[in-house]
VEXZAVO-446853 format. One record per residue (C-alpha): x, y, z; residue in three letters. Coordinates in nm, 2 decimals. Example, Ala and Ser with C-alpha at 12.3 -4.5 7.8 and 13.67 -1.06 7.14 Angstrom:
// residues 2
PT     xx     yy     zz  aa
PT   1.23  -0.45   0.78 Ala
PT   1.37  -0.11   0.71 Ser
END
This chain:
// residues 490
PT     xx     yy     zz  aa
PT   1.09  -8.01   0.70 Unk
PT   1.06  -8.08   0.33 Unk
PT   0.70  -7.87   0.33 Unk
PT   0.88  -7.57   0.42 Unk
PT   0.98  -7.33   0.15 Unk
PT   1.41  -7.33   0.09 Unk
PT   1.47  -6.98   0.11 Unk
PT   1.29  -6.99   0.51 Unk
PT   1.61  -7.21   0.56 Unk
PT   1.90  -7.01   0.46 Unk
PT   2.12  -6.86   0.70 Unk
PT   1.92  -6.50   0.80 Unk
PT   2.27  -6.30   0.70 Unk
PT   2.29  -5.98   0.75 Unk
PT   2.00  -5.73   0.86 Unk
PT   1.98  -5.61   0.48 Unk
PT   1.94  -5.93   0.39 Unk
PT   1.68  -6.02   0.61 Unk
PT   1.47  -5.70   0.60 Unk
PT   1.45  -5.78   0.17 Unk
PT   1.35  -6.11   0.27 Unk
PT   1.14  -5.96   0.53 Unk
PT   0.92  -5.70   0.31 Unk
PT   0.59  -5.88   0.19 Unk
PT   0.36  -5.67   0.13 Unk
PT   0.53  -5.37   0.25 Unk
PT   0.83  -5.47   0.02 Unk
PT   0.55  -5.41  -0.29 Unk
PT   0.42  -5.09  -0.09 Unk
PT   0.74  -4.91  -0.11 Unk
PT   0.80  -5.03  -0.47 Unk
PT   0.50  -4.81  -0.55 Unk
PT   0.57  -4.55  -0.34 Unk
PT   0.93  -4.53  -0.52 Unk
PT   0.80  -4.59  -0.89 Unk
PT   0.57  -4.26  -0.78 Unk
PT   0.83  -4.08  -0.71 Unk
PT   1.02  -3.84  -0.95 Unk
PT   1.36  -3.78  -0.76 Unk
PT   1.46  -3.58  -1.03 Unk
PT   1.19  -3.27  -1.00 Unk
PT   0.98  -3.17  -1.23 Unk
PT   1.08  -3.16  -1.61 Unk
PT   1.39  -3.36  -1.49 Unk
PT   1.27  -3.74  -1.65 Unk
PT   1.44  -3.96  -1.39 Unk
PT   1.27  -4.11  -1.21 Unk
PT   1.60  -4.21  -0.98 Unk
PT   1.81  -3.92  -0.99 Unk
PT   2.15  -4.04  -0.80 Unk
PT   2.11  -3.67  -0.68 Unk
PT   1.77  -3.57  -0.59 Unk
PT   1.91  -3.22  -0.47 Unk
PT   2.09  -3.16  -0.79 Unk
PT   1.90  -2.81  -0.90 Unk
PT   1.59  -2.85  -1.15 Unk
PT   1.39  -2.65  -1.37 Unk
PT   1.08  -2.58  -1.26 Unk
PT   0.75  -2.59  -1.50 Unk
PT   0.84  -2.28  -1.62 Unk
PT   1.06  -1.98  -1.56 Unk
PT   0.99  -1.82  -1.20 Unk
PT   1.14  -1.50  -1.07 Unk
PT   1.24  -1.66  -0.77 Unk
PT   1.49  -1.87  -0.69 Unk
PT   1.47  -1.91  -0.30 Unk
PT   1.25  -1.80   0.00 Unk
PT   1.33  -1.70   0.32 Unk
PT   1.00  -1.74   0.52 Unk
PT   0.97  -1.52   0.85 Unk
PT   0.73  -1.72   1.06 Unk
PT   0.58  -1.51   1.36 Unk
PT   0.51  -1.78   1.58 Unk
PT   0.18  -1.78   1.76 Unk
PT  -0.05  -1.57   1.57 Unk
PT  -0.01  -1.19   1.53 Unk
PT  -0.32  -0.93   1.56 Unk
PT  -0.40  -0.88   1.26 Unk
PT  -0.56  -0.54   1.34 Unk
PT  -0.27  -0.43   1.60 Unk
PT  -0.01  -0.49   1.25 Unk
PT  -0.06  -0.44   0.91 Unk
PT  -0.50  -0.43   0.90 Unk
PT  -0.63  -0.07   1.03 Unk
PT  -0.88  -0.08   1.13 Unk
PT  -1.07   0.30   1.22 Unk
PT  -1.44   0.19   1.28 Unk
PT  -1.22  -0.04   1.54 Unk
PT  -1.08   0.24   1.71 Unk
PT  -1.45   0.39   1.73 Unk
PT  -1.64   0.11   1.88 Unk
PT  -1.41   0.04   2.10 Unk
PT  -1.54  -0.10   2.41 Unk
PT  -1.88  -0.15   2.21 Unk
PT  -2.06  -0.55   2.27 Unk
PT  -2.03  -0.70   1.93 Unk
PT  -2.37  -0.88   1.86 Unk
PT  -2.43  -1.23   1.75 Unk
PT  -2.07  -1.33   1.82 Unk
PT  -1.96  -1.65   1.82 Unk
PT  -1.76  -1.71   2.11 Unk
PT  -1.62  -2.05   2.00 Unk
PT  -1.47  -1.86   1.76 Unk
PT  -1.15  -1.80   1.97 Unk
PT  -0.97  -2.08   2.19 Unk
PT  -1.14  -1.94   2.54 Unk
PT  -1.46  -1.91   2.50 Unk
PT  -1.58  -1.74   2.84 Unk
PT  -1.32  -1.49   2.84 Unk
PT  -1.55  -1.29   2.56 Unk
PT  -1.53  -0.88   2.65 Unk
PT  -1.62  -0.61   2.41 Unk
PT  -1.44  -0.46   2.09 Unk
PT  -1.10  -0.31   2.15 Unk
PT  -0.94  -0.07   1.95 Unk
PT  -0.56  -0.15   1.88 Unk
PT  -0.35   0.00   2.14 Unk
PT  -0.09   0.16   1.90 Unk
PT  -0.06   0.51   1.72 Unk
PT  -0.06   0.43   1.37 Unk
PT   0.07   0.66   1.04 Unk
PT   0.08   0.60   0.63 Unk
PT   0.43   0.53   0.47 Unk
PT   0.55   0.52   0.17 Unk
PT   0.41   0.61  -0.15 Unk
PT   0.15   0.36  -0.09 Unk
PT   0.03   0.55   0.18 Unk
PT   0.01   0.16   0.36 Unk
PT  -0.11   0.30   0.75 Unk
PT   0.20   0.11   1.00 Unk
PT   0.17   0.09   1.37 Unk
PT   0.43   0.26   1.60 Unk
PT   0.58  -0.07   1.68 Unk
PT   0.74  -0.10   1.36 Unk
PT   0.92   0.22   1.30 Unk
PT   1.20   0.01   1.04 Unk
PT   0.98  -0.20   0.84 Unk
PT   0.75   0.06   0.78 Unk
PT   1.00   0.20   0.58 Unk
PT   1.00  -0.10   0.33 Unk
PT   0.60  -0.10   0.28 Unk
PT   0.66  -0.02  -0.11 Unk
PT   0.85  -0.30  -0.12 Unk
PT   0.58  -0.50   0.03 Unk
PT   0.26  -0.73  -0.13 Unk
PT  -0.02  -0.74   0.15 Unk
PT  -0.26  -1.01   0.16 Unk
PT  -0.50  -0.88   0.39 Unk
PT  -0.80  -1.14   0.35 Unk
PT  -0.62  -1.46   0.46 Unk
PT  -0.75  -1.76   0.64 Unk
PT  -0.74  -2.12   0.80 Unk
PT  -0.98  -2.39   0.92 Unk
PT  -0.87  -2.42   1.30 Unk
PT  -0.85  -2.18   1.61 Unk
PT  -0.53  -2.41   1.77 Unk
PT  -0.19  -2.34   1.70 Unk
PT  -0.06  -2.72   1.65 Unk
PT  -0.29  -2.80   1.38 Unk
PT  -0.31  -2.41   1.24 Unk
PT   0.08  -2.40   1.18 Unk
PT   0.05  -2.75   1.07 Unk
PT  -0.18  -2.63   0.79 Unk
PT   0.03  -2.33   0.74 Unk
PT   0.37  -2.47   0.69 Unk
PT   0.21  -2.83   0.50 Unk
PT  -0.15  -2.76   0.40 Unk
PT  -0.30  -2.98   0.63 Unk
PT  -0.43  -2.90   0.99 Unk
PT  -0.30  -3.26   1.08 Unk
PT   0.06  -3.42   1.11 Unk
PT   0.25  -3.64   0.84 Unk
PT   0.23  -3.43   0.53 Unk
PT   0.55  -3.25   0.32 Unk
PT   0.62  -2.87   0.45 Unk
PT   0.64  -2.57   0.20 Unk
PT   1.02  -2.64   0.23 Unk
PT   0.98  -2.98   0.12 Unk
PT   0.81  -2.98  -0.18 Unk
PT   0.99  -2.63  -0.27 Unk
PT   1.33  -2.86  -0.25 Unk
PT   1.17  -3.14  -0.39 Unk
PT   1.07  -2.98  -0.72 Unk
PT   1.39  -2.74  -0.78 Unk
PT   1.65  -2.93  -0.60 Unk
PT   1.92  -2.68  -0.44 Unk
PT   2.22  -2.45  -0.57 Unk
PT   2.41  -2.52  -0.26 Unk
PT   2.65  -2.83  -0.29 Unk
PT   2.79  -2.81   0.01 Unk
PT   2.52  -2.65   0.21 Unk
PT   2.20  -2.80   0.31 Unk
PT   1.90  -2.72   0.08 Unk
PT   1.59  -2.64   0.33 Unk
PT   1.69  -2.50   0.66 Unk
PT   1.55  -2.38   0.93 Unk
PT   1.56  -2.17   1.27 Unk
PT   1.40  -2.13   1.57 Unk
PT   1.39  -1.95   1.88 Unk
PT   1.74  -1.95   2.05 Unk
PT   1.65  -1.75   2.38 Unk
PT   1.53  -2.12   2.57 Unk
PT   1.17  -2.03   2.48 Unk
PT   1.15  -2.32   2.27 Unk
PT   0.99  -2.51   1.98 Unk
PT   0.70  -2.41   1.82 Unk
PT   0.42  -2.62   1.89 Unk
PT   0.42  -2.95   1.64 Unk
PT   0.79  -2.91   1.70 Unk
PT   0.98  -3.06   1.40 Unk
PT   0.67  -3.18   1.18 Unk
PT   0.64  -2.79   1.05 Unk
PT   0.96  -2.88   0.86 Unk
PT   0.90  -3.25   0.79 Unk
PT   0.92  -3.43   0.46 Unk
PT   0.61  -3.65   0.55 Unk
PT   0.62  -3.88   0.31 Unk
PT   0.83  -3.81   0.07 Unk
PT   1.20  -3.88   0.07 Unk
PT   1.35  -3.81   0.39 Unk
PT   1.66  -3.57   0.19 Unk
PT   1.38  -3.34   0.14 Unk
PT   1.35  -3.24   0.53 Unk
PT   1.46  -2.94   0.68 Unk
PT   1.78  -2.91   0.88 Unk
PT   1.70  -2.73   1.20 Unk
PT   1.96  -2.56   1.37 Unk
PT   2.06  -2.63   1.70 Unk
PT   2.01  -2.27   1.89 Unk
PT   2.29  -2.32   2.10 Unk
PT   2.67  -2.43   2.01 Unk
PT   2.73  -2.56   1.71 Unk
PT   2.47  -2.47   1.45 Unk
PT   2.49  -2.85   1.30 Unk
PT   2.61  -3.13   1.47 Unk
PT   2.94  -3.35   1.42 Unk
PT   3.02  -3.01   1.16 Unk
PT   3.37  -3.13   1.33 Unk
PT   3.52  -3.42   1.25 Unk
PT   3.58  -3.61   1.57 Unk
PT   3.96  -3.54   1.75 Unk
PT   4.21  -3.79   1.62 Unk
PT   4.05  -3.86   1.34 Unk
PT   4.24  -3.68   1.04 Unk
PT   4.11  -3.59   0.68 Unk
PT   4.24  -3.88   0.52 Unk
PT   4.10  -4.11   0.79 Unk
PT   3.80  -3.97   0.73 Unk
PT   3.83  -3.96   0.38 Unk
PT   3.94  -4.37   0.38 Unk
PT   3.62  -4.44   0.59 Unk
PT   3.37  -4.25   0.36 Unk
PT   3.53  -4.44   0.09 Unk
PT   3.45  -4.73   0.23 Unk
PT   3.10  -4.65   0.31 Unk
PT   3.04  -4.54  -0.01 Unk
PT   3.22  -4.84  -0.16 Unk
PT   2.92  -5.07   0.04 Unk
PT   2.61  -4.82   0.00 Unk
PT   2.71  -4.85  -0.41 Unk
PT   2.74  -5.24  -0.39 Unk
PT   2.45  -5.26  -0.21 Unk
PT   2.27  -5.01  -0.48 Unk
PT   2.39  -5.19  -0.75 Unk
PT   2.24  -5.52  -0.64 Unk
PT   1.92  -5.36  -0.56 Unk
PT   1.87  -5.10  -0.85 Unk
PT   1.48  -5.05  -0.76 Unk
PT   1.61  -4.87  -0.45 Unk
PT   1.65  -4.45  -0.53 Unk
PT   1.58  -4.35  -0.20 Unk
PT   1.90  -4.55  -0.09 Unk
PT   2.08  -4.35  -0.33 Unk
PT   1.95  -4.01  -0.18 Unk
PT   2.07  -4.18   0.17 Unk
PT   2.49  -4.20  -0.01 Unk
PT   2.42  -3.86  -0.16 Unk
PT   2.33  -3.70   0.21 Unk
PT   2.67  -3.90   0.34 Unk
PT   2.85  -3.71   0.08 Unk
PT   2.69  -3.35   0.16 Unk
PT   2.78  -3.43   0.57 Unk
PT   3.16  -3.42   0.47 Unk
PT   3.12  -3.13   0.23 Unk
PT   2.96  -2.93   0.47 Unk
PT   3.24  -3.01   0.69 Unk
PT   3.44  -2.78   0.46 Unk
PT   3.19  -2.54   0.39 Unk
PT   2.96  -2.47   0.64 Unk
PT   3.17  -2.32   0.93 Unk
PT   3.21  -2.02   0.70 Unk
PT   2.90  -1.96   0.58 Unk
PT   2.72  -2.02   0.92 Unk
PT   3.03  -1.73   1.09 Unk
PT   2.81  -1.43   1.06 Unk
PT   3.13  -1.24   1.23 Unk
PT   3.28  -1.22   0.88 Unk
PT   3.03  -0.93   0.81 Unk
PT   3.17  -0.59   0.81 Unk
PT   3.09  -0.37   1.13 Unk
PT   2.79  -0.14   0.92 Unk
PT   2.62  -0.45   0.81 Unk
PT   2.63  -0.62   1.21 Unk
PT   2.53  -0.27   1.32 Unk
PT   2.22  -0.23   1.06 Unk
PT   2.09  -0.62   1.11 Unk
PT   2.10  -0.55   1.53 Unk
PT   2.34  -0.80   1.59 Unk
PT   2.50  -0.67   1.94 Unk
PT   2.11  -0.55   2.03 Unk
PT   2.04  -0.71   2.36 Unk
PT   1.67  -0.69   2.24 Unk
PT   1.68  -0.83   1.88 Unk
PT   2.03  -0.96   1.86 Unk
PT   1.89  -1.34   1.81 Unk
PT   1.69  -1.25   1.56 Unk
PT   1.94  -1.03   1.36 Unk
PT   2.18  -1.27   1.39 Unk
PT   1.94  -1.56   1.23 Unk
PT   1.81  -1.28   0.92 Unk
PT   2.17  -1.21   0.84 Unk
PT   2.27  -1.60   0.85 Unk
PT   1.97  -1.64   0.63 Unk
PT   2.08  -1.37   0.37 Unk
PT   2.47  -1.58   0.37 Unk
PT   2.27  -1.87   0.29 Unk
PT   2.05  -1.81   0.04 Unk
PT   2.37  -1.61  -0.11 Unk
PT   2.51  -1.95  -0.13 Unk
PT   2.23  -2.12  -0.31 Unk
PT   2.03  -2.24   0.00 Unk
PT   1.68  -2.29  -0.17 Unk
PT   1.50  -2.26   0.13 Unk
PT   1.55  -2.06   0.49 Unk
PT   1.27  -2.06   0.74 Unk
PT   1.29  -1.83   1.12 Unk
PT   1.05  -1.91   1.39 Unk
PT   1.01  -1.57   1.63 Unk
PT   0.90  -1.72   1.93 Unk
PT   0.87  -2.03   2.10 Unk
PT   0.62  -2.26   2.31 Unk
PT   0.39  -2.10   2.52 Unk
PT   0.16  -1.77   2.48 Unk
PT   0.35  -1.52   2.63 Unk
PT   0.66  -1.65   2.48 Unk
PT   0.54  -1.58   2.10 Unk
PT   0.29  -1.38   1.97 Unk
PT   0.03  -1.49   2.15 Unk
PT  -0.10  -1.22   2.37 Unk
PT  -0.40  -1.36   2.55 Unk
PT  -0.31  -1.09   2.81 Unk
PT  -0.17  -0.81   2.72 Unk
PT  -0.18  -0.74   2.35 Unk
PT   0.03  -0.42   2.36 Unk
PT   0.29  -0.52   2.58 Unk
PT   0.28  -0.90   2.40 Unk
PT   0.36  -0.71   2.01 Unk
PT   0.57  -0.44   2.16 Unk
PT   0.83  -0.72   2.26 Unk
PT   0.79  -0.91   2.02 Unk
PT   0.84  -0.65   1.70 Unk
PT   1.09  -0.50   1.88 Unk
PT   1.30  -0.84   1.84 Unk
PT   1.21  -0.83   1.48 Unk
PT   1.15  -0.53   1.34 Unk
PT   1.50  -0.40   1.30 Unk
PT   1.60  -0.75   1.17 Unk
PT   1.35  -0.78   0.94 Unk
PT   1.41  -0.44   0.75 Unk
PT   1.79  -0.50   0.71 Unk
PT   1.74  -0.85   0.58 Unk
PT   1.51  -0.63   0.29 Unk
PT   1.73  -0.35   0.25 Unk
PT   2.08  -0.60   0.26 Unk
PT   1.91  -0.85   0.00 Unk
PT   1.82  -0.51  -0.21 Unk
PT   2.13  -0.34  -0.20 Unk
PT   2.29  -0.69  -0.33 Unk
PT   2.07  -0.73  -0.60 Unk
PT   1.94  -1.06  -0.44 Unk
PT   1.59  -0.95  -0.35 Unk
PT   1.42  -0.97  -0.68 Unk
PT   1.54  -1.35  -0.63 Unk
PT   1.43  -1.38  -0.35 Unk
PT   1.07  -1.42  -0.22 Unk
PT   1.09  -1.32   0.19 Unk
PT   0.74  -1.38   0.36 Unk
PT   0.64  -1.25   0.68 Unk
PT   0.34  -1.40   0.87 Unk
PT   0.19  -1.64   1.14 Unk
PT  -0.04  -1.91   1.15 Unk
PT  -0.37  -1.74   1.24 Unk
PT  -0.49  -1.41   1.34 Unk
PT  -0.65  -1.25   1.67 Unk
PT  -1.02  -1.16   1.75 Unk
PT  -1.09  -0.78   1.75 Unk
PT  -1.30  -0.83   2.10 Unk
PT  -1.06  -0.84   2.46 Unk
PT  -1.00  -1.14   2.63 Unk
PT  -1.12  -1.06   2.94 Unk
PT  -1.17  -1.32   3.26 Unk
PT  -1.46  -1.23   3.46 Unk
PT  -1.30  -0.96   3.74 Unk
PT  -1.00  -0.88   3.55 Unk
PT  -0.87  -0.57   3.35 Unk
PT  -0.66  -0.79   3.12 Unk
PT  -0.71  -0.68   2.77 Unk
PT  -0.55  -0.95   2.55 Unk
PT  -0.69  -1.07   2.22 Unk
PT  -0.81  -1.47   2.17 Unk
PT  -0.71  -1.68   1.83 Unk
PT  -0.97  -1.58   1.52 Unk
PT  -0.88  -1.83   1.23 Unk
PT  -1.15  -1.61   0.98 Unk
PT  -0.85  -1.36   0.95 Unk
PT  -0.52  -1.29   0.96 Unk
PT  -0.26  -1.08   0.67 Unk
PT   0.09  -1.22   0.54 Unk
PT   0.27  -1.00   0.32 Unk
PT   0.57  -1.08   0.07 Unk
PT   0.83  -0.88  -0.11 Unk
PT   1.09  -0.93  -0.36 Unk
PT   1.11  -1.30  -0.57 Unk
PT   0.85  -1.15  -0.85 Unk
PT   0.59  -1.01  -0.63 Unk
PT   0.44  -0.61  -0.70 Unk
PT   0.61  -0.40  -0.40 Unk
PT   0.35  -0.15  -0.25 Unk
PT   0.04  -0.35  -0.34 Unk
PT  -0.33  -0.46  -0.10 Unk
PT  -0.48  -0.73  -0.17 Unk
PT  -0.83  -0.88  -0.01 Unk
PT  -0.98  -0.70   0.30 Unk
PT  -1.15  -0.78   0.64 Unk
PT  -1.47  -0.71   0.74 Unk
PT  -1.47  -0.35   0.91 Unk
PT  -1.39  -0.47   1.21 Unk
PT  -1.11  -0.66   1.11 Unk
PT  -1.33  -0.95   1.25 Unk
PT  -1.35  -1.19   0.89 Unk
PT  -1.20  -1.24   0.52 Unk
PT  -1.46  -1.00   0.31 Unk
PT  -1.28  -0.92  -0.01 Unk
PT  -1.10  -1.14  -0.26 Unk
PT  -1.07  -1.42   0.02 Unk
PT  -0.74  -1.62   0.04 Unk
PT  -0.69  -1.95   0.17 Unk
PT  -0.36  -2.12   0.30 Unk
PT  -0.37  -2.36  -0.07 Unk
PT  -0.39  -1.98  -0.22 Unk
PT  -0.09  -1.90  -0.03 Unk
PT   0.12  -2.17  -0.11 Unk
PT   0.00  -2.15  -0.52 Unk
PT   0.18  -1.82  -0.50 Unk
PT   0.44  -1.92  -0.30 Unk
PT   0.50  -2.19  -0.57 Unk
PT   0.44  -2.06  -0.89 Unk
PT   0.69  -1.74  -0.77 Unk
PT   0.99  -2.02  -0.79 Unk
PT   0.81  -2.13  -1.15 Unk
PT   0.65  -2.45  -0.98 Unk
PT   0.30  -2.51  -1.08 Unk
PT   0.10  -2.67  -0.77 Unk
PT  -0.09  -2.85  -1.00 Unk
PT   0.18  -3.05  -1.10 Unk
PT   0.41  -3.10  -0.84 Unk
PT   0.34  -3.41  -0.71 Unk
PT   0.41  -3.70  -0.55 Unk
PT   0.20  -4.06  -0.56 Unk
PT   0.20  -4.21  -0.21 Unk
PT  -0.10  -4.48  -0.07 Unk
PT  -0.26  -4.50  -0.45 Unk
PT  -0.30  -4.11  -0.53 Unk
PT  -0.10  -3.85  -0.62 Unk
PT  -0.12  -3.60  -0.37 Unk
PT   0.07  -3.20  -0.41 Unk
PT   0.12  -2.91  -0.15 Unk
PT  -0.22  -2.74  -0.22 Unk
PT  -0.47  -3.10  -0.21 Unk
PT  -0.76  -3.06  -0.48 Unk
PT  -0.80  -2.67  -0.41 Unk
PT  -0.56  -2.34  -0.47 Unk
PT  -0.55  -2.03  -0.65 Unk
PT  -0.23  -1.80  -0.74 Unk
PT  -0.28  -1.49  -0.61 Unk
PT  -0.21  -1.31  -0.95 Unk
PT  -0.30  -0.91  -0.86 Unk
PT   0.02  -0.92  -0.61 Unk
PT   0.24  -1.07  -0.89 Unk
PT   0.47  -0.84  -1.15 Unk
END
């Protein structure tokens, strides 16, 4: 007995107690991890900010201050939306030589070119050419910075949104939202900092589920709260019946009474200190999130212009007007699925292309132009970056089974266009082009990392520099590679 070291023979104690004794090399692995880690954002010095939501300055001044990102789940046609494509509309029907047909996800449903379905005029002093099927929006096109050259590594929609929302085509890396919050902290006090919405008609997740809006690997704060699509937008936002304020308030005391002990006998430990700060924001969103989340406090004309009582977009007007209440309120960071799960059910229109973007544009074009015209008319959208796009694009050949008439389009990953308006970028502007097919990136390519450069330095973060050192390397949003997009910038 004598042989064996005296701490393996105290009492175990309490699970704290035993998981510090427990660590070994993990115990030195999260040291590092933590030592890595700038809790306080960029520019902040403190390295264990008791509030690593607490707004920051970024690495210089940017002209946004918070995004609201409208993710069109599933992959929109590129050349059915904002890429016209003539040449398209004369070939169609025309064999397309030497095509790949692993480009797209079903490779022996290959048919000839199609021309996009849709009537399509210029708007705007731009003279930006819109398809019928978004008759609101196309009003806003001056307002609008096109990126018409974008694209991503993979034909599949889990790893494609995966790359889109984190940079990586694989799970277990820090979303946009993340690292947005991570660097620049939040306004909101009471409200969470990075939150997000999807589809609340029972069509479900996007694929990847929750990991588009995960932290990864850093602090767990950072993540994004996803509403729940039914009831309650948060749960426990209520405190449980027969339990009054001061009760409450007693037992919060008391937790924060322990978590502080505990911190103060283990001062290596920031993260734990993120974990009392999110127990505090729980109670104050008690108080303050009921009324920020009641979108029935907007006056009649602003319900009427978002949609909200439109049995066709009403879900969707209902989540752009929440998000223009939040970001109103200092929320750093609002993201909207449209769409859920399975083809059909987003923008995936392996069938029927026209019928497939009719629907869905229909839920979200009205929407979509109020939440730009609302933010404008409060002064909020020169603040504000909103960014509208999906996580591929669609082939300009038909997807067409042998003995069928279907005329869908399959995934192309060579191109796809996201456009942006307000939070510092130049309203009215093109940039990059497709092939004349619509087919590939030709001009001015622009990667996802080029993307999320812009995205960044818009809010005054530099990707370069917003890090984070995790398993021995300091890794950032955009990896080794990125450019800003500068020509679409004011």
């Amino acid at each position: 007995m004598n042989s064996i070291p005296h701490h393996i023979l105290q009492p175990l104690g309490d699970r704290r107690s035993f998981l510090a004794r427990a660590g070994g090399l993990g115990t030195l692995a999260l040291g590092d991890l933590l030592r890595g880690a700038d809790l306080g954002g960029p520019g902040s010095g403190n390295t264990a900010s008791i509030d690593p939501l607490a707004p920051h300055k970024g690495h210089f001044p940017g002209k946004a201050t918070a995004v609201i990102w409208l993710f069109m789940n599933g992959g929109p046609s590129q050349v059915d939306t904002w890429d016209y494509k003539p040449v398209l509309q004369k070939k169609d029907g025309v064999k397309l030589e030497n095509f790949d047909n692993d480009t797209g996800f079903f490779t022996d449903q290959v048919g000839p070119l199609m021309k996009s379905p849709f009537k399509w005029a210029q708007h705007g002093k731009s003279g930006t050419w819109v398809p019928e099927i978004f008759p609101n929006l196309s009003r806003h096109v001056d307002d609008m910075a096109f990126v018409h050259s974008c694209h991503t590594e993979t034909n599949n929609h889990s790893p494609a949104l995966f790359q889109m929302n984190t940079g990586f085509s694989r799970m277990g890396y820090p979303c946009v939202g993340s690292w947005v919050t991570y660097g620049l902290g939040s306004e909101a006090r009471n409200l969470p900092s990075f939150v997000v919405m999807y589809d609340t008609l029972g069509r479900g997740l996007p694929k990847g589920h929750a990991a588009n809006w995960s932290a990864g690997f850093l602090p767990g704060i950072f993540q994004g709260t996803a509403l729940n699509p039914k009831g309650q937008p948060i749960d426990n936002l209520v405190p449980p019946a027969g339990v009054s304020p001061s009760a409450q308030t007693r037992q919060l005391d008391l937790l924060r009474k322990l978590n502080q002990g505990h911190l103060e006998r283990n001062p290596d430990e920031p993260e734990f200190a993120a974990r009392i700060q999110s127990y505090e924001l729980a109670y104050r969103m008690q108080m303050a999130a009921p009324e920020a989340f009641d979108v029935t406090r907007e006056s009649k004309a602003v319900k009427e212009q978002y949609g909200i009582d439109s049995p066709r977009c009403g879900h969707f007007a209902k989540q752009c007007l929440l998000a223009r209440r939040l970001v109103e309120r200092g929320v750093r960071y609002v993201q909207i699925f449209s769409g859920g799960m399975e083809n059909e059910r987003s923008w995936d229109g392996h069938s029927n292309i026209a019928d497939n973007h009719r629907q869905f544009a229909g839920e979200t074009d009205q929407p979509a132009a109020a939440l730009l015209n609302d933010l404008k008319s409060r002064g909020l959208l020169d603040s504000t970056l909103v960014i509208w796009g999906g996580e591929f694009g669609r082939l300009p050949v038909a997807q067409r089974p042998k003995d069928s008439s279907q005329t869908g389009r399959d995934h192309n990953p060579h191109a796809f266009t996201t456009w942006f308006a307000g939070g510092g970028t130049k309203g009215g502007t093109h940039y990059g082009e497709t092939d004349e097919i619509g087919h590939k990136a030709a001009v001015n390519k622009a990667s996802v990392n080029d993307l999320h450069a812009t995205i960044l330095h818009t809010l005054g973060l530099d990707h370069t520099k917003l890090t984070f050192r995790y398993n021995g390397r300091q890794f950032r949003l955009t990896d080794v590679a990125g450019n800003v997009i500068k020509p679409i910038l004011t």
